[in-house]
C-alpha positions in Angstrom: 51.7 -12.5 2.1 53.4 -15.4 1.8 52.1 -19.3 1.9 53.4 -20.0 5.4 51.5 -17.3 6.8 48.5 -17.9 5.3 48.5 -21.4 6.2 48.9 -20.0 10.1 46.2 -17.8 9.0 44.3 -20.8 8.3 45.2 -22.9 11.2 44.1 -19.9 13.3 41.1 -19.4 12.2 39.9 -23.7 11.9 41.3 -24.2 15.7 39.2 -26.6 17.4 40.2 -24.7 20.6 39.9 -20.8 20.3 41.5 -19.1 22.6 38.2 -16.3 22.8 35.4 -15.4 21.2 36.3 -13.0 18.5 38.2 -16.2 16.9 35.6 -18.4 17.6 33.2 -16.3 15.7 35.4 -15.7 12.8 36.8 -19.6 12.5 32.9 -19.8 11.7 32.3 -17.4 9.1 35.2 -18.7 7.9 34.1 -22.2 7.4 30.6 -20.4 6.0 32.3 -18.4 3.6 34.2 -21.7 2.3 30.9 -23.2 2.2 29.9 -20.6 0.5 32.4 -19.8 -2.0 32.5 -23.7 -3.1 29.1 -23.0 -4.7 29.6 -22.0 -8.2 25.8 -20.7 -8.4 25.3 -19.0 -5.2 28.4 -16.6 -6.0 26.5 -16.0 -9.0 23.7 -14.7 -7.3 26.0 -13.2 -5.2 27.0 -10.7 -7.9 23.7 -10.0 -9.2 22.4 -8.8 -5.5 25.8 -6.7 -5.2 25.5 -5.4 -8.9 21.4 -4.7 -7.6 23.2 -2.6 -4.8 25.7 -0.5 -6.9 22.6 0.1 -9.8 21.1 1.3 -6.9 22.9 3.6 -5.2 24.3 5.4 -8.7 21.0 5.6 -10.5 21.2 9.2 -10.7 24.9 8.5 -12.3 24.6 5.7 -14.5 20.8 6.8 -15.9 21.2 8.8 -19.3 17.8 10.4 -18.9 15.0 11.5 -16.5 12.9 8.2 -15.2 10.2 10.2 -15.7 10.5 12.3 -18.3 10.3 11.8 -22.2 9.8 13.4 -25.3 6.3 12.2 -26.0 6.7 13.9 -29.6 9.8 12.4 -31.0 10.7 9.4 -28.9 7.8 7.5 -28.5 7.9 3.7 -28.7 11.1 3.4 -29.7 13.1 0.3 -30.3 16.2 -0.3 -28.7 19.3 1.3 -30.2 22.5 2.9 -29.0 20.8 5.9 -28.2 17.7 4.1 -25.9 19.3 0.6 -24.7 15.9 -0.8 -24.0 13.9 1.3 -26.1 11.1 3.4 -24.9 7.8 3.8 -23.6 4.4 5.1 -25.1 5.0 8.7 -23.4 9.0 8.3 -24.7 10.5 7.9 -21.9 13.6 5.8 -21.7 13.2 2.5 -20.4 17.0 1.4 -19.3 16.7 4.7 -17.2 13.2 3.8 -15.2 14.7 0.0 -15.1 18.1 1.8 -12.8 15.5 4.0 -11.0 13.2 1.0 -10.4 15.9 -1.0 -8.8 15.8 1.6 -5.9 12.0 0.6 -5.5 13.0 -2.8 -5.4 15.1 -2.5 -2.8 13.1 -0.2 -0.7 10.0 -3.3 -1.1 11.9 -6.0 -0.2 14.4 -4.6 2.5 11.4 -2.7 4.4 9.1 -6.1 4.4 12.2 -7.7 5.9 12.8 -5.2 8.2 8.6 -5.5 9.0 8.0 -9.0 8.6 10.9 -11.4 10.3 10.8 -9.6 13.4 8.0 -10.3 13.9 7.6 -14.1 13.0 10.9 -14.3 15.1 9.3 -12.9 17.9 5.5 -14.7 17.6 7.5 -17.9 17.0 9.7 -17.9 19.9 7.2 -17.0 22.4 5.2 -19.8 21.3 7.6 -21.9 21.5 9.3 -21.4 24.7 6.2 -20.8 26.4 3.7 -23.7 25.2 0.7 -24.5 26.5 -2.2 -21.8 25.4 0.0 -19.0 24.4 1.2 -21.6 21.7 -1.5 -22.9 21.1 -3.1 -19.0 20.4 -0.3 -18.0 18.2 0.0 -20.8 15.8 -3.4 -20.7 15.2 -3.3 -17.2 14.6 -0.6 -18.0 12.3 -2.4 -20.6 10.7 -4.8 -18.6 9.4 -2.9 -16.4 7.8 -0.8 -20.0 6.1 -4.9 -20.7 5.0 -4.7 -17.7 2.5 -2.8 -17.6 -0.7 0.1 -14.7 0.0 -1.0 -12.8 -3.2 -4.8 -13.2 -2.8 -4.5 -11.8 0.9 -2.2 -9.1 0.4 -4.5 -8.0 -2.4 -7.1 -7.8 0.2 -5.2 -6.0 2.4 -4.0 -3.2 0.3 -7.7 -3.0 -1.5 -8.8 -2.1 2.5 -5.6 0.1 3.0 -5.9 1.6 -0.5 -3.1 1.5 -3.5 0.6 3.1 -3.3 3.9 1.6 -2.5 4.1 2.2 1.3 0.6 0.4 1.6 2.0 -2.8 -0.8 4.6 -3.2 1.2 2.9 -3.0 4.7 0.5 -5.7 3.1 3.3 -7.9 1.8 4.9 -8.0 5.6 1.0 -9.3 7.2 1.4 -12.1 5.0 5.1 -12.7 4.9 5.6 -13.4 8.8 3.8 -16.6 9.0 6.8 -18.9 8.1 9.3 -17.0 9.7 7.1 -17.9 12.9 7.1 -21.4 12.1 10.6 -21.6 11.5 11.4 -20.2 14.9 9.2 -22.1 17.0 10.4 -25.1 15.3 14.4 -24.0 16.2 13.0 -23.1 19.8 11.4 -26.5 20.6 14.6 -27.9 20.0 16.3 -26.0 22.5 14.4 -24.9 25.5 14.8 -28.2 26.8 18.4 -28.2 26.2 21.2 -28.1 29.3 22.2 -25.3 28.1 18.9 -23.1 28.5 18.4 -24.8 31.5 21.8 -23.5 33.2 20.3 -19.8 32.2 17.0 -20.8 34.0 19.1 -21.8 36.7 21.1 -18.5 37.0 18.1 -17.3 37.5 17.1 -15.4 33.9 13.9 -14.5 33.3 11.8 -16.0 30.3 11.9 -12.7 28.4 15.4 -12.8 28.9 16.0 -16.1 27.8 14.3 -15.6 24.8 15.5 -12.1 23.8 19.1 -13.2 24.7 19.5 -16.7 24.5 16.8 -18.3 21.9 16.4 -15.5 19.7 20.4 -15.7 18.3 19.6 -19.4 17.7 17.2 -18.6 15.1 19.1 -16.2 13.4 21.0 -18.0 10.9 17.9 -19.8 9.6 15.6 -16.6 9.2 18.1 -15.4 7.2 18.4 -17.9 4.7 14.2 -17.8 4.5 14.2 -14.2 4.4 17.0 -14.5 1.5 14.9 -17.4 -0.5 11.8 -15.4 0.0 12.9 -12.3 -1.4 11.9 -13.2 -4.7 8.6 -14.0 -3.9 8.2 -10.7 -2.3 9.4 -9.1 -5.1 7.1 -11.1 -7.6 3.6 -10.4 -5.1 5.2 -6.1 -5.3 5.1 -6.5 -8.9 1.8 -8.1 -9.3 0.4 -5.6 -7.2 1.8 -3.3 -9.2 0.6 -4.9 -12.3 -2.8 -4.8 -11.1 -2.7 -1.0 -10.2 -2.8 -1.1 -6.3 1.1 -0.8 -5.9 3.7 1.9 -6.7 1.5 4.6 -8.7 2.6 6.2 -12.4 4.9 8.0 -12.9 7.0 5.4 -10.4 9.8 3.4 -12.2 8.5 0.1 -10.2 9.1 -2.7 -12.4 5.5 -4.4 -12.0 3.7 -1.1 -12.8 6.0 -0.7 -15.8 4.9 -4.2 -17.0 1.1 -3.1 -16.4 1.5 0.1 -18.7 3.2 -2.5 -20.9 0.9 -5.2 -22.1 -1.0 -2.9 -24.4 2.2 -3.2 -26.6 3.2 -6.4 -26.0 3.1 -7.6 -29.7 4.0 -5.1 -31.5 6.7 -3.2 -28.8 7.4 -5.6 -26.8 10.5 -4.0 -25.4 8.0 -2.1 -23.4 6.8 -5.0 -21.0 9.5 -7.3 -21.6 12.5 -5.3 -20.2 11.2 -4.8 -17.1 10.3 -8.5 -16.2 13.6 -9.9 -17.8 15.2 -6.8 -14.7 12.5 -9.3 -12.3 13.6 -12.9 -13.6 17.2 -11.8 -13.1 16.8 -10.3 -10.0 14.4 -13.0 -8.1 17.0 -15.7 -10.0 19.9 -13.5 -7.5 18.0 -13.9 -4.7 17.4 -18.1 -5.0 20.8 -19.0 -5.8 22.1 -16.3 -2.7 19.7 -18.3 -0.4 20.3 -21.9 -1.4 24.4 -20.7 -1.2 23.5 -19.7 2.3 21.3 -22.4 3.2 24.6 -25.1 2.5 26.8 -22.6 4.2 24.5 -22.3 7.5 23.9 -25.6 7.5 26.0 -27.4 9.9 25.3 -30.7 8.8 27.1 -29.9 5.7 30.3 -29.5 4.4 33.4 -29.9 5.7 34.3 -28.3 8.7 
């Protein structure tokens, strides 16, 4: 493609008058992804989350050996070599294999919680704040007392009441996650409820669930993604200390936090056992944080250049 038709590429896609939607909507990812892309650190974290993905989704490929499996006879506690990358555990299984598998626990945690979690603090926040009055005044302090616990003490309590496994971790994790996603949307809808625009959709003669669903709602999307995004590394830190403390994924699971629990017996003498597994958490919660501050300054209107 040559220069000249990029640059009418370019022009077409920064017009301050599009000529329809479609290249309205892309003249603004555009100018996101330029945002985006200027940010040295949030590409960064960009390829750790894809590089997350592809681990992933060719476990089964890319593991040597069963996650687990071992040869309790001959492999046991083995230093890292070329043979076992990270060494393995005290029933010789090899640890780079249940880090690939584990990474598929990861995901399943902290893509079901969002799934759970940001509807639902959408939803909460936006009725409160359209509607006011009580119904507000009900809902945030509903909300407030889930803000009054710790995240990590309350989910503890919940999955203690709902008993230990993975599925139960990560319904805990989403009761306590939606809280700030509900603050975040009321705040977004308070600021335009009153706005000519909304008011022209009351005029036409939209109902409030309407307006909320299909008017407010869309609004708030851009900043629950970038809290979602930033919080993923929290959820992923609260998965593995439930884990850790033996009321989240159950042995023989590759989850990274249980891997770190059956770990710390060793962790002087083999400490490849506990320490490969929470360098796989540091690197994957650093992805997360740079991906959400780059999307934070890319969804962020106020800055940049347009």
């Amino acid at each position: 493609m040559s220069a000249e038709a990029i640059q009418s590429r370019r022009d077409w896609l920064l017009s301050e008058r599009p000529a329809s939607r479609m290249q309205a909507r892309l003249g603004r990812a555009y100018v996101a992804w330029r945002r985006f892309s200027a940010n040295r650190l949030a590409l960064v974290g960009l390829l750790i989350i894809i590089a997350l993905l592809v681990i992933a989704a060719l476990a089964g490929v890319l593991a040597p050996y069963s996650p687990t499996f071992g040869d309790l006879k001959n492999a046991r506690l083995l230093a890292p070599s070329a043979e076992h990358w990270f060494g393995t555990d005290d029933l010789g299984r090899d640890i780079y294999s249940r880090i690939l598998y584990g990474s598929r626990w990861t995901l399943y945690v902290v893509i079901l919680v969002a799934i759970i979690a940001a509807p639902i603090g959408l939803l909460v926040g936006t009725v409160a704040g359209y509607a006011g009055g009580w119904t507000d005044a009900i809902l945030m302090r509903i909300t407030d007392i889930f803000l009054a616990f710790p995240k990590l003490v309350l989910a503890l309590a919940f999955v203690a009441a709902l008993g230990p496994g993975i599925e139960n971790a990560v319904l805990a994790i989403a009761i306590t996650s939606w809280p700030p996603y509900a603050r975040i949307a009321r705040a977004e809808t308070l600021t335009v409820r009153n706005s000519d625009y909304i008011k022209a959709v009351q005029l036409m003669g939209a109902s409030p669930a309407r307006i909320v669903l299909r008017h407010i709602m869309p609004l708030c999307i851009s900043s629950l993604i970038v809290r979602v995004t930033l919080d993923m590394a929290g959820i992923i830190l609260t998965a593995a200390g439930l884990g850790f403390l033996g009321l989240g994924a159950q042995p023989p699971l590759p989850e990274w936090g249980t891997m770190i629990a059956s770990g710390r017996r060793f962790i002087l003498d083999q400490w490849w056992v506990a320490g490969a597994p929470g360098f796989a958490i540091l690197i994957v919660s650093l992805g997360f944080n740079l991906l959400g501050d780059g999307l934070r300054d890319a969804l962020d209107p106020r800055s940049g250049d347009q």
